[in-house]
N, C-alpha and C positions, 0 to 999 in steps of 0.2 A: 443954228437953232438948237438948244436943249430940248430933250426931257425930262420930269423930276421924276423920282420914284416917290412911292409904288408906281407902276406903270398900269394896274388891274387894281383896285381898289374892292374887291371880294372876293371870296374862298373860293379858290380855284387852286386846290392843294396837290401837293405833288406831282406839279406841271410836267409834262413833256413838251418837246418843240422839233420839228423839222423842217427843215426849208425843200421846198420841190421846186425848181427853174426860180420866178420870184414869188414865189407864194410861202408864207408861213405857216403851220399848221400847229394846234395846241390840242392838248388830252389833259383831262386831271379825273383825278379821284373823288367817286361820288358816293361811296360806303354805300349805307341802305337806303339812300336816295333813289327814284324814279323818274323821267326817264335814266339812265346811268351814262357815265361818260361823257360830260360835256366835250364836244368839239367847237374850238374857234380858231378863226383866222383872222390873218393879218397880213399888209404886204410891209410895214415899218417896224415891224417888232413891238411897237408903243402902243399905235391904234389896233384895237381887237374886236372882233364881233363873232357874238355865237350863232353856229350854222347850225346846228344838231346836236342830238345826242347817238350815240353808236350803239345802243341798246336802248328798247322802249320801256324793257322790264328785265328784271333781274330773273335769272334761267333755274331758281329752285323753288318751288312748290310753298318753304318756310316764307318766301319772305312775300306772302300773304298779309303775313301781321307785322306788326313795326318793329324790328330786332336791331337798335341803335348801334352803331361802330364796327357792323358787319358789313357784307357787301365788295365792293370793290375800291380795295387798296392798290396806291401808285401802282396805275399800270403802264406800258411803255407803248409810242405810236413809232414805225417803220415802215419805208418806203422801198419796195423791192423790186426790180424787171415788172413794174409795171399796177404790181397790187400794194396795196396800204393794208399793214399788218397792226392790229391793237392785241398787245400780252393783256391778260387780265389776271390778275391774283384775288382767288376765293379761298383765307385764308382757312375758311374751314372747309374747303372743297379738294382744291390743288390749280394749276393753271390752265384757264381757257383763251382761244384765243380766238377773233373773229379778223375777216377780212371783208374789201370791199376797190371795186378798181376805179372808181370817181370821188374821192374825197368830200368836193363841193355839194354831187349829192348826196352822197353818204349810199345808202341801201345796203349794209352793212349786212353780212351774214348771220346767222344763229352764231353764238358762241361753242367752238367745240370744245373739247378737253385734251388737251397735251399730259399733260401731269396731274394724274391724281392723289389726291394725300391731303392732310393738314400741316398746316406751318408752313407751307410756301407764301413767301411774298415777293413783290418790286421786282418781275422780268425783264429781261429785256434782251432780244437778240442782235445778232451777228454775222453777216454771210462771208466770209474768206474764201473766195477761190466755188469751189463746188461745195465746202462744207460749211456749215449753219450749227452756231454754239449759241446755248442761253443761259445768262448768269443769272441768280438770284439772291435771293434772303431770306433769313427765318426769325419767324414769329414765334418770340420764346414762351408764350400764352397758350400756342400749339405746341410748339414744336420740342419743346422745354429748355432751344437754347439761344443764341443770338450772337452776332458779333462774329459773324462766319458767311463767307460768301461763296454759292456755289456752283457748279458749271455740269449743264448737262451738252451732250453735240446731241443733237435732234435733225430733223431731216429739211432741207431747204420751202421744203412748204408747210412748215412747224403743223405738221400732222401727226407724228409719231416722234419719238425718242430714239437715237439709236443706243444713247448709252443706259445699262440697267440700272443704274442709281447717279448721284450726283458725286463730282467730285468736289472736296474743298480746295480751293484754292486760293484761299486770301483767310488768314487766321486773324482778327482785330482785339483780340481782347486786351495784348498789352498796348499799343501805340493807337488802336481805333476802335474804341469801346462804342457798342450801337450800332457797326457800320451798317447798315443799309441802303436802299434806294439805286441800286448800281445801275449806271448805262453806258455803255457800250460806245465808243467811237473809235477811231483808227484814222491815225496821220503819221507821216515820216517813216514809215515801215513798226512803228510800236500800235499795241492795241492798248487803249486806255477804257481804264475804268472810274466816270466821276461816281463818287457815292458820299452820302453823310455822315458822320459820325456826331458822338456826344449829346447827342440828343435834342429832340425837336427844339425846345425852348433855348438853350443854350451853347449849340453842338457849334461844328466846324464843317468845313467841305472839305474832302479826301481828293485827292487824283493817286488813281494807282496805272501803272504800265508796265509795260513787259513787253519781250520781243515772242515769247510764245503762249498761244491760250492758255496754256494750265500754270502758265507761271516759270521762275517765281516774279514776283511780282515787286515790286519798290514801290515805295507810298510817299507824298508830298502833302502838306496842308495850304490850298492857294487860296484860301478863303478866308476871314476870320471876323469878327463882329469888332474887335480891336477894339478904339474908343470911341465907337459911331451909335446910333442908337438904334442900328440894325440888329436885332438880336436872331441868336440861331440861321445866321443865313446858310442854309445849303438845300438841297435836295432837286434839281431840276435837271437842265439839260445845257448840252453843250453844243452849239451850233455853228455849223461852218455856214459862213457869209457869203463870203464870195472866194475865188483865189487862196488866200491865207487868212482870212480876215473870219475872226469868230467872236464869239459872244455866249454869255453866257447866263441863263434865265432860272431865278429860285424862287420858291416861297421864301415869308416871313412870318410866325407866327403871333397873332397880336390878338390872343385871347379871345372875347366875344365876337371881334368883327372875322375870325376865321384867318387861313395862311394868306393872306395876299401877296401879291407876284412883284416882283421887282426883275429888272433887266442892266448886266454887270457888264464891259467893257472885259475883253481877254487879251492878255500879253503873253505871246511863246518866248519863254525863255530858259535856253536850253533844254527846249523837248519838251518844256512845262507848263502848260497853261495858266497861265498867273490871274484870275478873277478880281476886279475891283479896281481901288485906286491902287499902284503899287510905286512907292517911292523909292524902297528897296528892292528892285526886281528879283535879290533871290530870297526875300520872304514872302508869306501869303500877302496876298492883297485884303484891302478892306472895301467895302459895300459904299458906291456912291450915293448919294442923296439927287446929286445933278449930273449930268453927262451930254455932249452931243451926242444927236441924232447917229446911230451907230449904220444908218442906210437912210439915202436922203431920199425919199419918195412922200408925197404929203397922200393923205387917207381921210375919209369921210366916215369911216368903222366905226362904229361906238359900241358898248354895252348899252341895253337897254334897262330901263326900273322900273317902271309905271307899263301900267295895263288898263288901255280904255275900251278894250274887249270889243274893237271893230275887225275883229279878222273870222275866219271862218275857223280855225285850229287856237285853240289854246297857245297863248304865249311860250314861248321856252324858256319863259323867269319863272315857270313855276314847275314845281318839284315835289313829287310827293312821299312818305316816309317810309311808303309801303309801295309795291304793286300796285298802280292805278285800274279803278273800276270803273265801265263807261256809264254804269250804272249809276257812279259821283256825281253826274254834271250832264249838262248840256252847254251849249255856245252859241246863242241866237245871232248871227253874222250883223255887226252894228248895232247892238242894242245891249245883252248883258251876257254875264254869265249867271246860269242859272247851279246853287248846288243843292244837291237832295238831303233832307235828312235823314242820311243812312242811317239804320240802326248800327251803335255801336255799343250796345245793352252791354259787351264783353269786357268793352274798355271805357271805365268809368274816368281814368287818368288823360288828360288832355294828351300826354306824351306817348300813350299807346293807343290811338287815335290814328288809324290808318289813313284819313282822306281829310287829312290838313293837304291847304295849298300852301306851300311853301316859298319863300324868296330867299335870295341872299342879302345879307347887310351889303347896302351900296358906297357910302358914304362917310365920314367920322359922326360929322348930326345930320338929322333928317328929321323930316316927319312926313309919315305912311297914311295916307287916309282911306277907306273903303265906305263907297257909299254903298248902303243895302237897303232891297225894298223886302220885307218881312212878308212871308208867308206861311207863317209857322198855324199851322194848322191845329195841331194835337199835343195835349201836357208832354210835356219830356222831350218837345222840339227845340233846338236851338241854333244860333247862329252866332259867329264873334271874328274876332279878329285878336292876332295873340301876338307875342314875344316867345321863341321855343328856344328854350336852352337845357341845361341841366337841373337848373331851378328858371320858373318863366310864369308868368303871369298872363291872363285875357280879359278882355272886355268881350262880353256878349249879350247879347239877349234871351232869355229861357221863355217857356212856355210851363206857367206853375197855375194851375188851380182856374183856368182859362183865361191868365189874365198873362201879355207879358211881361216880366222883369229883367231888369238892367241888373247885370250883373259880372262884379270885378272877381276872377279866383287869381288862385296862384296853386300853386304844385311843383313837384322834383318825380326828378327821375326814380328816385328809391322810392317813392310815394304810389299807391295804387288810387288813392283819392285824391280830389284838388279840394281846400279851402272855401267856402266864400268869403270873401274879406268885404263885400259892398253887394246889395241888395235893394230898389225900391221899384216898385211900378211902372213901365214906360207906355203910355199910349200911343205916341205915335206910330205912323206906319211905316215909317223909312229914318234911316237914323245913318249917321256918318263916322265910324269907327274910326278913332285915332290912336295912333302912337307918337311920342315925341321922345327921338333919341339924341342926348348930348356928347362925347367923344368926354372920358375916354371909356362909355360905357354906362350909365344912367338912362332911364326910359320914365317916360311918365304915359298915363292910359287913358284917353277921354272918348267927349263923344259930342257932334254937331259941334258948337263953339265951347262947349265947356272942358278942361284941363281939370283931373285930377290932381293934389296938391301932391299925394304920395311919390316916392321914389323908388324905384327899384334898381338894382345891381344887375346889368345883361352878364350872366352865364355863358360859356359856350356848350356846343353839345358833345356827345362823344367824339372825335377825330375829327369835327367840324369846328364851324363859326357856329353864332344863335343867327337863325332866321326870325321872319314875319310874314305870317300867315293868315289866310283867311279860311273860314269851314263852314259846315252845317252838318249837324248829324242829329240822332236821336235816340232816345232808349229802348223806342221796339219800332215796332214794322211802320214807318209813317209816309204819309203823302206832302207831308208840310217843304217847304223849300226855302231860300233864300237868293234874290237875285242880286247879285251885286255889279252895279250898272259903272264904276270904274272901280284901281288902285292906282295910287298918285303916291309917288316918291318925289318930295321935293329936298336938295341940300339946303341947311342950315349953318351958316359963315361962321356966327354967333349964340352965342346962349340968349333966350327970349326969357322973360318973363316971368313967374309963376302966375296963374291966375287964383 
């Protein structure tokens, strides 16, 4: 039996993977997203399902309000005598790191601080023997340089540092320009380092090795996008299967719908792990489209999309841009979600808009629907459902002059206003927000049966894909609400109609 790639069909950026007895374990990057750190599992590598998140809130005071493409960058997940270790990089903090000794349930620690400073990113350690080394990256935005990878030896329960600064030990600017993302494995008595180079959209995969931590180091490229239509494949993990048997798991970034995951087949040859299809075993490999089953176990795991709000906790499809308030919402067990309209008198721009509920793009087309019952109380209440990217559009309902109006905006992220582009009276009392997304990127915005004719271009956001959200807020202190009784993500095979 195959499977095809992508294997994850939404933004689950800068994956990690490890295997524990037969269990798979995944981590990505969730910048200034809320909860942070999605964890899922899998026992196939293919079938995935999210269990958690490993933080509920981000551990600094700032990210109260919405500060786009901060947050946490690739951090790395490790299994050690017993605990599960997640590196975290706050690229304007330094690194934190949490643990937790049940994975499945998570109960994950406070995040402490290892390293503090700006410019650190993309951790990951290494236990040898009794001593524990962590590579890294630097974020040339901090740190003012990049294309240098660096090695700190820190203490076996990554509590403390023992060394006073980092050393370099991997120089990329002439042969691995960009490199980042480094992670750590160890086979055949060499320590290897997979990492990216050339950059997100168009780069390559590194393998670097060496017989001692600080180098020096030899570089190979086993990766390469070749003549496939996989672009930029690199950045993930490198996993031992079973015996000798490994594989190897990366983003791909594909603009609006964010990096989705794909799963590459490994050939060791001579000491090199060769990623992909390789015809030449001593060139890089290139990125399957098709592949058998790289472990035959069959799985019922899915991702979920849709939220028919019958559970007692909030979904884990939803994600918010800031620090979540309980204040946002309520969850009536079987019935809806209720959200409040907060005053956000601060943030007039839909994109700095703290208590969007957020999703990810699931699918190439879809169409998102959210039915809402209106209980907009007071002028300046509102409720919608949007498209968030760097430029994004919503469909809502306002509260103007005590009457509601229907109402289409748009905005950008450099924008502190939004548009209205569409405006008229709506009397009903419940209304059914739509979105309809075509591949490779087109949205259109309705509501109950009717399609807007306009088109829109989906954006992505900063270091993400664009989501689709649902909100309520308001411009000062209000009681008005919104109860939004399901969201339905349904796939679309086909381009439909215009109405």
């Amino acid at each position: 039996m195959d499977y095809t790639n992508p294997i994850i069909f939404q933004d689950f950026s800068d994956p990690d993977v490890i295997r524990v007895k037969d269990s798979y374990y995944m981590i990505a990057s969730s910048f200034n997203h809320a909860p942070g750190i999605p964890v899922l599992k899998s026992k196939n590598l293919v079938d995935w399902k999210l269990i958690h998140y490993a933080m509920d809130e981000l551990p600094f005071e700032r990210f109260k309000d919405v500060r786009h493409g901060e947050g946490v960058w690739a951090p790395s997940l490790r299994f050690h005598k017993g605990v599960y270790y997640i590196c975290i990089p706050f690229p304007d903090d330094g690194i934190y790191v949490c643990s937790c000794t049940d994975i499945d349930k998570g109960n994950w620690t406070k995040p402490w601080c290892l390293i503090a400073g700006k410019g650190y990113e993309d951790p990951c350690p290494i236990w040898l023997g009794d001593k524990c080394y962590l590579v890294l990256a630097f974020a040339k935005s901090r740190a003012g340089f990049n294309s240098c990878l660096g090695l700190y030896e820190v203490t076996p329960d990554l509590k403390n540092t023992i060394s006073e600064s980092y050393t370099i030990i991997y120089d990329g600017h002439n042969m691995s320009p960009t490199i980042e993302g480094p992670k750590f494995n160890a086979r055949n008595g060499w320590i290897y380092i997979m990492a990216p180079a050339g950059s997100v959209k168009t780069g390559w995969q590194v393998c670097l090795r060496s017989k001692n931590i600080y180098g020096p180091y030899e570089a190979k490229i086993v990766l390469l996008q070749n003549d496939t239509k996989i672009n930029g494949p690199h950045q993930g993990a490198l996993i031992n299967l079973k015996k000798d048997a490994w594989a190897f798991i990366h983003f791909q970034d594909l603009d609006c719908y964010g990096r989705i995951v794909h799963l590459q087949p490994v050939k060791w040859v001579n000491d090199w792990p060769i990623c992909g299809y390789a015809p030449d075993e001593l060139l890089a490999g290139s990125p399957v489209s098709k592949h058998e089953y790289l472990i035959d176990k069959d799985s019922n795991f899915k991702l979920e999309t849709s939220d028919l709000f019958q559970k007692d906790k909030l979904s884990l499809i939803w994600q918010t841009p800031a620090n979540k308030q309980l204040s946002w919402y309520t969850l009536s067990k079987g019935l809806v979600l209720s959200c409040y309209c907060h005053n956000t008198k601060a943030y007039r721009a839909l994109h700095l808009t703290p208590n969007l509920f957020l999703t990810k793009l699931s699918f190439p087309s879809f169409k998102a629907s959210a039915l809402c019952e209106l209980k907009l109380m007071e002028n300046g209440d509102e409720a919608g459902l949007c498209f968030m990217g760097t430029d994004y559009s919503y469909i809502c309902i306002r509260r103007i002059q005590n009457q509601n109006h229907l109402q289409i905006r748009r905005g950008a992220f450099n924008q502190e206003e939004d548009v209205v582009l569409f405006d008229c009276v709506y009397q009903n009392k419940e209304i059914e927000f739509i979105v309809k997304f075509q591949y490779p990127g087109l949205y259109q915005l309705g509501f109950n049966k009717t399609i807007f004719k306009e088109v829109y271009e989906a954006t992505k956001g900063r270091w993400i894909g664009g989501k689709v959200g649902i909100y309520a807020r308001s411009n000062h202190d209000s009681v008005g609400f919104a109860r939004f009784k399901y969201y339905k993500v349904k796939a679309v095979k086909k381009r439909e109609g215009k109405r």
